[in-house]
Backbone and ligand atoms as CSV (ligand in chain L), in Angstrom:
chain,resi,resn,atom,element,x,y,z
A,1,UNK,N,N,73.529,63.278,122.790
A,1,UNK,CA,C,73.197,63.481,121.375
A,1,UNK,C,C,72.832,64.943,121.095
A,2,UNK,N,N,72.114,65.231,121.875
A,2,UNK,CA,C,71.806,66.769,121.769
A,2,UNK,C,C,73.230,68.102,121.916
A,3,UNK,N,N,73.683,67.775,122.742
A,3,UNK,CA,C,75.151,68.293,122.739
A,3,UNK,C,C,76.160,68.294,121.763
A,4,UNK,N,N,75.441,67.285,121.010
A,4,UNK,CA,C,76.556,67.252,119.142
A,4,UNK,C,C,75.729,67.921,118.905
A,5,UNK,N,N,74.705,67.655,118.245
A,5,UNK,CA,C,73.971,68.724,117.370
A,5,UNK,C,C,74.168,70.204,117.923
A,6,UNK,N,N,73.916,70.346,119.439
A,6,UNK,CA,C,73.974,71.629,119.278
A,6,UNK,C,C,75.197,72.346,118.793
A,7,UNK,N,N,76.300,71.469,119.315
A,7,UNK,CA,C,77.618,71.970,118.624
A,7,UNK,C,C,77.972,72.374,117.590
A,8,UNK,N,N,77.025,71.469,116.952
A,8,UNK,CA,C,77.430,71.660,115.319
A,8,UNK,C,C,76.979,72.790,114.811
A,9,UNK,N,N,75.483,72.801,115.927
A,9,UNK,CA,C,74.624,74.230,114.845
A,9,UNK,C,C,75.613,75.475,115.001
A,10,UNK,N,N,76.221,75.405,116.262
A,10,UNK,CA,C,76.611,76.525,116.874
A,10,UNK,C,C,78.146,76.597,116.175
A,11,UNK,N,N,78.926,76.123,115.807
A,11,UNK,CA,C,79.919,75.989,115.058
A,11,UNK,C,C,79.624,76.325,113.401
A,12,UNK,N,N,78.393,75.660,113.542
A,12,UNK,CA,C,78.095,76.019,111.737
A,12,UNK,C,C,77.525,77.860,111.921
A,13,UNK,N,N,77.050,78.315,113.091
A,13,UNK,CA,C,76.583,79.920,113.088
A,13,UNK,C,C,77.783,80.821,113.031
A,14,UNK,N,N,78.442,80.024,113.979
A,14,UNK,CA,C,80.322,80.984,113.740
A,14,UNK,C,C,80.755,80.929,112.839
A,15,UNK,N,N,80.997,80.011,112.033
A,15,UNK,CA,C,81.658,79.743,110.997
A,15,UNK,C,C,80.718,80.693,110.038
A,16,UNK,N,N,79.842,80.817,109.807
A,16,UNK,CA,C,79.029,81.750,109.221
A,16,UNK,C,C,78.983,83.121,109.234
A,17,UNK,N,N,78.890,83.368,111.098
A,17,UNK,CA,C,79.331,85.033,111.030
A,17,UNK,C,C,81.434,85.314,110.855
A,18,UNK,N,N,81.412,84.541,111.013
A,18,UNK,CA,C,82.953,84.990,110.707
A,18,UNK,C,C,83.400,85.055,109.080
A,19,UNK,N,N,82.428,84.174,108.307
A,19,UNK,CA,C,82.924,84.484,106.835
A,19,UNK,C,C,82.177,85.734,106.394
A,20,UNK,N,N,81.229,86.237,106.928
A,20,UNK,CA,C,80.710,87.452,106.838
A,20,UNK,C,C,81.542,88.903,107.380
A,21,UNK,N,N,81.576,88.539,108.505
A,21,UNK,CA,C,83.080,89.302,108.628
A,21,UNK,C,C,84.131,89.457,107.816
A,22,UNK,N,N,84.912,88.215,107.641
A,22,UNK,CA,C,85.726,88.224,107.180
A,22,UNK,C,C,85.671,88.956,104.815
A,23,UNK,N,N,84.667,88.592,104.682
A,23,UNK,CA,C,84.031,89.076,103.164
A,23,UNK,C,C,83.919,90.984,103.634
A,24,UNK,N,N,83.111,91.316,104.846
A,24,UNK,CA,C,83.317,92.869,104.762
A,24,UNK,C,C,84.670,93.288,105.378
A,25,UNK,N,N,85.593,92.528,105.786
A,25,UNK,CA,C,87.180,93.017,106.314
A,25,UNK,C,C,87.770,93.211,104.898
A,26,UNK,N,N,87.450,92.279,104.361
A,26,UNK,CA,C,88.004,91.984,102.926
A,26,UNK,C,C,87.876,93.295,101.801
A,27,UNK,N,N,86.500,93.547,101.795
A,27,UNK,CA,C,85.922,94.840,101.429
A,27,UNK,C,C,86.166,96.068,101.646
A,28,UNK,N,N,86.104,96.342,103.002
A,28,UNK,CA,C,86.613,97.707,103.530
A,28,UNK,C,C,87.985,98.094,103.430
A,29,UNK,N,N,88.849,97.111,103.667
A,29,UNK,CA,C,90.662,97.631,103.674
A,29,UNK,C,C,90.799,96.611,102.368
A,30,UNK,N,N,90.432,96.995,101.450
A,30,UNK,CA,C,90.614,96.603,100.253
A,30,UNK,C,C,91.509,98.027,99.988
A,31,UNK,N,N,92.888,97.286,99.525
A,31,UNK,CA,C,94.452,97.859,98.639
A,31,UNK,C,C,93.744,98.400,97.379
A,32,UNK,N,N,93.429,99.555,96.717
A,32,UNK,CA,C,93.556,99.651,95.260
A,32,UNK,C,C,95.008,99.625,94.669
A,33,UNK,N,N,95.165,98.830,93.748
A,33,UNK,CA,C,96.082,98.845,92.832
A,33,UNK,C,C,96.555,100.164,91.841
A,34,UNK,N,N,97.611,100.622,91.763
A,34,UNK,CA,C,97.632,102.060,91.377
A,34,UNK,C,C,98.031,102.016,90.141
A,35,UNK,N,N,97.599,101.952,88.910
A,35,UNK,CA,C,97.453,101.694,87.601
A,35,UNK,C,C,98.640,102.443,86.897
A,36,UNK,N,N,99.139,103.607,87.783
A,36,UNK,CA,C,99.913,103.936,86.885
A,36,UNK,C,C,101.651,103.530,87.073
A,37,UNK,N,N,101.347,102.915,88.475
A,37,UNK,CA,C,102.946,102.106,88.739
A,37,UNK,C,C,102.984,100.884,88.076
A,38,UNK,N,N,101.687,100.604,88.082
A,38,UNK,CA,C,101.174,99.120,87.134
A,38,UNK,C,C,101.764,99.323,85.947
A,39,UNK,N,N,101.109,100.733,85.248
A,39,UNK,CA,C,101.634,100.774,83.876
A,39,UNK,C,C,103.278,101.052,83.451
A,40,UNK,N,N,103.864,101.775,84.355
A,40,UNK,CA,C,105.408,102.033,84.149
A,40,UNK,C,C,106.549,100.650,84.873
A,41,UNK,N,N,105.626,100.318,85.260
A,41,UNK,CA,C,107.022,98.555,86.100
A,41,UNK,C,C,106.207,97.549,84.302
A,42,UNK,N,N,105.147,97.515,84.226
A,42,UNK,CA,C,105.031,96.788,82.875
A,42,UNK,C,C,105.798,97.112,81.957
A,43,UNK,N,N,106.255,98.255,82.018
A,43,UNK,CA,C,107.086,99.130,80.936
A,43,UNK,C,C,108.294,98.671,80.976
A,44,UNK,N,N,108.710,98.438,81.771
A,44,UNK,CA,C,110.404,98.248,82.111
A,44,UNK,C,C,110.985,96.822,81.700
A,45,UNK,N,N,111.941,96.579,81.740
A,45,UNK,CA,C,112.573,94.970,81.325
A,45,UNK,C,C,112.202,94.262,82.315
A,46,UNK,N,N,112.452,94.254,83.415
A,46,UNK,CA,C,111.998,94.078,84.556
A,46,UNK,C,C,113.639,92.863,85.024
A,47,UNK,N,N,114.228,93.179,84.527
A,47,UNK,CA,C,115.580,92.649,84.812
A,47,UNK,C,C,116.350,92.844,85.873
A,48,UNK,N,N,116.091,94.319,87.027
A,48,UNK,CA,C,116.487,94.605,88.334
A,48,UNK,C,C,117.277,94.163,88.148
A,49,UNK,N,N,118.822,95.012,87.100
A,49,UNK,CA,C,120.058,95.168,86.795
A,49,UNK,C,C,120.660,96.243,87.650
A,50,UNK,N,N,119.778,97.367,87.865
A,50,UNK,CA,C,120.476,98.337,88.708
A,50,UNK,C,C,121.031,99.428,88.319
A,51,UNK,N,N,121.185,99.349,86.944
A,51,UNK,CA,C,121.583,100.208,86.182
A,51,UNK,C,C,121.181,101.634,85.887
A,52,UNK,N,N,120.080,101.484,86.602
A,52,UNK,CA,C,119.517,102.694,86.618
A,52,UNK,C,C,119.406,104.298,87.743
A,53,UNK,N,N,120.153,103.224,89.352
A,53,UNK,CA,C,120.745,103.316,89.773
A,53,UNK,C,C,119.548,102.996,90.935
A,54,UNK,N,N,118.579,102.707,90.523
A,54,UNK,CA,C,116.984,102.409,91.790
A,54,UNK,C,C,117.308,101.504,91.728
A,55,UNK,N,N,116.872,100.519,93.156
A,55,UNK,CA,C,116.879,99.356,93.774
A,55,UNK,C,C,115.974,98.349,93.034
A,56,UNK,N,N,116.492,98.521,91.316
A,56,UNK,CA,C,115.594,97.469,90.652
A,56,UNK,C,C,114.276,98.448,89.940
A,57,UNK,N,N,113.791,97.142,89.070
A,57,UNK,CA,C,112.767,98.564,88.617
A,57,UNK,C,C,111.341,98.662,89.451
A,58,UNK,N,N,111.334,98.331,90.422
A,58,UNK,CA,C,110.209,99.066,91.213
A,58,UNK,C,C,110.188,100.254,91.767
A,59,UNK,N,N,111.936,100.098,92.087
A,59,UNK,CA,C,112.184,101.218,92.744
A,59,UNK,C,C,112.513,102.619,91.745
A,60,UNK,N,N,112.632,102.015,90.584
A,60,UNK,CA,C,112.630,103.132,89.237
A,60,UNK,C,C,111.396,103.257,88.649
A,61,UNK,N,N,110.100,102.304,88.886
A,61,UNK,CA,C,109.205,103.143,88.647
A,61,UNK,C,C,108.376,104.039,89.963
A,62,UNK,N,N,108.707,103.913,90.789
A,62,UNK,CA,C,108.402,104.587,91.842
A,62,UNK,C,C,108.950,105.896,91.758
A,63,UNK,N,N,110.452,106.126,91.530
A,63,UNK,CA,C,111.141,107.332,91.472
A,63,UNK,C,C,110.989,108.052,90.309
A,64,UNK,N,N,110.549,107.562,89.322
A,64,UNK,CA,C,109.780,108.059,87.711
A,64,UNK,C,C,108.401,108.439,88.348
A,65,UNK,N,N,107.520,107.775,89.045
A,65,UNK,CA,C,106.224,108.432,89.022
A,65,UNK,C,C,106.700,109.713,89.900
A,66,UNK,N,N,107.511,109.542,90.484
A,66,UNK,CA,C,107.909,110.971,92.038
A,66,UNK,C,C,108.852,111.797,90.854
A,67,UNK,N,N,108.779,111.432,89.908
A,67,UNK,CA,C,110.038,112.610,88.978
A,67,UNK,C,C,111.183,112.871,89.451
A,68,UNK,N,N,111.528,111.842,90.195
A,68,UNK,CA,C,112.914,111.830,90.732
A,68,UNK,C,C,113.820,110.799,89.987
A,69,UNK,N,N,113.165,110.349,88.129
A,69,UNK,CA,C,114.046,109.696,87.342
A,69,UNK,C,C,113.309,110.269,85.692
A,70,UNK,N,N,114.348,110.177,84.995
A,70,UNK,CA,C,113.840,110.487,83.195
A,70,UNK,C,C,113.329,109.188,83.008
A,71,UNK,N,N,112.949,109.446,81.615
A,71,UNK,CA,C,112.419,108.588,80.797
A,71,UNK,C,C,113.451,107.472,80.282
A,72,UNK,N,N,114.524,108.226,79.995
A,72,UNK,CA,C,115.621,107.514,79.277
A,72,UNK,C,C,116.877,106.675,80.558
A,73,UNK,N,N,115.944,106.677,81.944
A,73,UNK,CA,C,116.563,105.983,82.817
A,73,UNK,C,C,117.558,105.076,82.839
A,74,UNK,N,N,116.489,103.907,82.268
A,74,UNK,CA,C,116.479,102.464,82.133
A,74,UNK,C,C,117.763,102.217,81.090
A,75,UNK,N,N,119.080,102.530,81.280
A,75,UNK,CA,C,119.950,101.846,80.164
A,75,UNK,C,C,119.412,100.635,79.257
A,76,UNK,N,N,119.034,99.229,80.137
A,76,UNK,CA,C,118.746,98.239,79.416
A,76,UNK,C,C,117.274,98.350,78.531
A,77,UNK,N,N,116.530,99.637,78.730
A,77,UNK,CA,C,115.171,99.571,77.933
A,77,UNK,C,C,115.527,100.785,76.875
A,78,UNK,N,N,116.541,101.017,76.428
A,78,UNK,CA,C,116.850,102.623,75.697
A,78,UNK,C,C,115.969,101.939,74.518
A,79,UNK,N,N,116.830,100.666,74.212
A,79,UNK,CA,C,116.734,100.378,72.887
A,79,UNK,C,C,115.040,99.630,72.361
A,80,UNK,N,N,114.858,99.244,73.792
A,80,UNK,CA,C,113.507,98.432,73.755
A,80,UNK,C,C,112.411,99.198,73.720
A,81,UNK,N,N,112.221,100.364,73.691
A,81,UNK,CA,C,111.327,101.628,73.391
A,81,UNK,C,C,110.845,102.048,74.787
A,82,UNK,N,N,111.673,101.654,75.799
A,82,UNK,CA,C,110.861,102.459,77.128
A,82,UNK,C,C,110.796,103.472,77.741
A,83,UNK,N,N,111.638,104.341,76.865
A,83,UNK,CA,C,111.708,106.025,77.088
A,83,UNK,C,C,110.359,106.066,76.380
A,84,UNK,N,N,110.151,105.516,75.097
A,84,UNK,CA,C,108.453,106.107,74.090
A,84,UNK,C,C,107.650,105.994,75.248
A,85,UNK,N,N,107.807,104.916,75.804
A,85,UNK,CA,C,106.521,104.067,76.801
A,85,UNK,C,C,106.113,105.272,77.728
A,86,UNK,N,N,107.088,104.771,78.188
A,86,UNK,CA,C,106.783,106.290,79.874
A,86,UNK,C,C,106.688,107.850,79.380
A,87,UNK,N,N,106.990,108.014,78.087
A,87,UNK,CA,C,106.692,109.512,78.143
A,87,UNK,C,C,105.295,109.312,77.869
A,88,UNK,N,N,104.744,108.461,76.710
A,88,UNK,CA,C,103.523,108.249,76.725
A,88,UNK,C,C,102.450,107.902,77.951
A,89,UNK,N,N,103.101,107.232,78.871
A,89,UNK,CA,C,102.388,106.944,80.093
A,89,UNK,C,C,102.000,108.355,81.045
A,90,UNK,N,N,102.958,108.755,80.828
A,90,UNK,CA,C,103.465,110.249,81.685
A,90,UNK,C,C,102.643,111.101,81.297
A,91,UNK,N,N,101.655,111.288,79.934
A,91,UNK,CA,C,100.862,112.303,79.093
A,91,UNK,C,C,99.650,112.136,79.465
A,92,UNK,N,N,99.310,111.135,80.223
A,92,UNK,CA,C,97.467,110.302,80.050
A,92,UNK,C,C,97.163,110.653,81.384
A,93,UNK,N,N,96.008,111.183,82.119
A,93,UNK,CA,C,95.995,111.452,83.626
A,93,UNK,C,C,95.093,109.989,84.058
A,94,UNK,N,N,95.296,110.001,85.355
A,94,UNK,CA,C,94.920,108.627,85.917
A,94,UNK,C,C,93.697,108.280,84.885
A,95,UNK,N,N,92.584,109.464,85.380
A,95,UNK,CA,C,91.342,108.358,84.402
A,95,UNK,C,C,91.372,107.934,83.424
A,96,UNK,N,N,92.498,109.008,82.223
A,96,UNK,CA,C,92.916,108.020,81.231
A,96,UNK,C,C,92.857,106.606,81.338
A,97,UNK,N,N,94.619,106.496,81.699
A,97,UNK,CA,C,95.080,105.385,82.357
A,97,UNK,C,C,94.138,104.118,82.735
A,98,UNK,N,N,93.225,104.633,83.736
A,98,UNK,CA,C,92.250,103.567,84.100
A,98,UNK,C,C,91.214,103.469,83.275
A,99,UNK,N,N,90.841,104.257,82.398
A,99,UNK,CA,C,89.896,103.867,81.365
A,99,UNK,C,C,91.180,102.463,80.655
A,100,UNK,N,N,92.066,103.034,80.349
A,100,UNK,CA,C,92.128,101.775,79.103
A,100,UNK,C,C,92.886,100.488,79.864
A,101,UNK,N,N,93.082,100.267,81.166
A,101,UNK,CA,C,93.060,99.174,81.858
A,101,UNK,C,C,91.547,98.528,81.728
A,102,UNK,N,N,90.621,99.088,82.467
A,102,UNK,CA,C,89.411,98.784,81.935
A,102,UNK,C,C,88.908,97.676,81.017
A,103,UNK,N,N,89.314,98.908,79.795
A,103,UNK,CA,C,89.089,98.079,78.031
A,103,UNK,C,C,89.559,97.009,77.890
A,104,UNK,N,N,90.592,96.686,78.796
A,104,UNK,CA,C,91.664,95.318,78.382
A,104,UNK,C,C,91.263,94.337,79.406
A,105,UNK,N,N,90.605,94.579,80.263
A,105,UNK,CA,C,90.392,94.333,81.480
A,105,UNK,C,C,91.122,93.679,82.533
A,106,UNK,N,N,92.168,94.309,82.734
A,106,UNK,CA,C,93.186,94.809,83.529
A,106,UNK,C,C,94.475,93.764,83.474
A,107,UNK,N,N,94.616,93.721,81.738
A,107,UNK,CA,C,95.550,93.155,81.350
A,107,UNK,C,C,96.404,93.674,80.892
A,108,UNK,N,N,97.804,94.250,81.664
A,108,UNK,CA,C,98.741,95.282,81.844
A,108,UNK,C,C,99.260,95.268,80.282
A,109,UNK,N,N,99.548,93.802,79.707
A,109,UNK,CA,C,100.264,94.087,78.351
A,109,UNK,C,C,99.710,94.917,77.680
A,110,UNK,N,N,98.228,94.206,77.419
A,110,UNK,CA,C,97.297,95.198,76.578
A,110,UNK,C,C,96.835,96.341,76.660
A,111,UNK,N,N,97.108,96.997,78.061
A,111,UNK,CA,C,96.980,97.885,78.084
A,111,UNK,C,C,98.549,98.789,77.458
A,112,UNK,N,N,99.133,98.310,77.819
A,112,UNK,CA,C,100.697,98.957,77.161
A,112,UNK,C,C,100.744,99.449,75.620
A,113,UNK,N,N,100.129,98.209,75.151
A,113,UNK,CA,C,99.811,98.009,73.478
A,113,UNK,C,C,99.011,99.235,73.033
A,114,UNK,N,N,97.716,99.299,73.928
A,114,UNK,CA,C,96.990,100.147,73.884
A,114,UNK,C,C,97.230,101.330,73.554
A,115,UNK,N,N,98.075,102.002,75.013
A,115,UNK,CA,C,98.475,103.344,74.925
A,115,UNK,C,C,99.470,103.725,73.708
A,116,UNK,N,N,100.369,102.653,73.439
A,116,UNK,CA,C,100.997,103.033,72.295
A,116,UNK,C,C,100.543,103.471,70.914
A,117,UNK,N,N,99.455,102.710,70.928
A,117,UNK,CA,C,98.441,102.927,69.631
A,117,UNK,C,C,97.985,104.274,69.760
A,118,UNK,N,N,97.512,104.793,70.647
A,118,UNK,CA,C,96.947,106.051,70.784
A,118,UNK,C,C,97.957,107.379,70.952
L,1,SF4,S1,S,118.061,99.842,84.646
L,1,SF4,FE1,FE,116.037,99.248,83.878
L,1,SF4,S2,S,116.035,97.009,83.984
L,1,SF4,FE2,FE,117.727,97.716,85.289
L,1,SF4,S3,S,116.781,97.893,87.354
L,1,SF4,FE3,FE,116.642,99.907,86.401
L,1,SF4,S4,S,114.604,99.908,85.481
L,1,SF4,FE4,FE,115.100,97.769,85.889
């Protein structure tokens, strides 16, 4: 009888330091999200037609933040205003940017909406 219980305590202490662990693993190599690829792939149709000639639009907003694409990239967004978008995105420096993710609280549309307004 004593040999369960102790098991248990001792299973319930691991299980304990390991979610503690596991909460500061979690913490420390915590990914930040980079708000402004956030904001230019929100921008896009997101249709990964190809047309633009990047491997889809991740790979066109990746090559737009590296200035290795225009504004007026995106054939399928000419008409949908996503040249306005990204030049506007392109004007705001990160803290901008992350201020008005923030405000919306980190609701990419609204933040889109946002910047346009301003
Ligand atoms: S042309 Fe536009 S919609 Fe098509 S993959 Fe490129 S960014 Fe995406």
């Amino acid at each position: 009888m004593t040999v369960i219980i102790s098991t248990i305590i001792l299973l319930g202490v691991m299980g304990f330091g390991f979610g503690i662990f596991l909460a500061f693993a979690a913490k420390k190599f915590e990914v930040k999200e980079d708000v402004r690829t956030i904001a230019v792939q929100a921008s896009l149709p997101g249709i990964n037609c190809g047309a633009c000639g990047f491997p889809g639009c991740s790979g066109f907003a990746k090559a737009y933040i590296e200035n290795r694409a225009k504004n007026d990239g995106c054939l399928p967004g000419r008409k949908s205003g996503v040249p306005q978008k990204l030049e506007k995105i392109s004007k705001l420096t990160d803290d901008q940017l992350q201020k008005f993710f923030e405000e919306t609280e980190g609701d990419i549309e609204k933040t889109i909406k946002k910047i346009m307004e301003n």
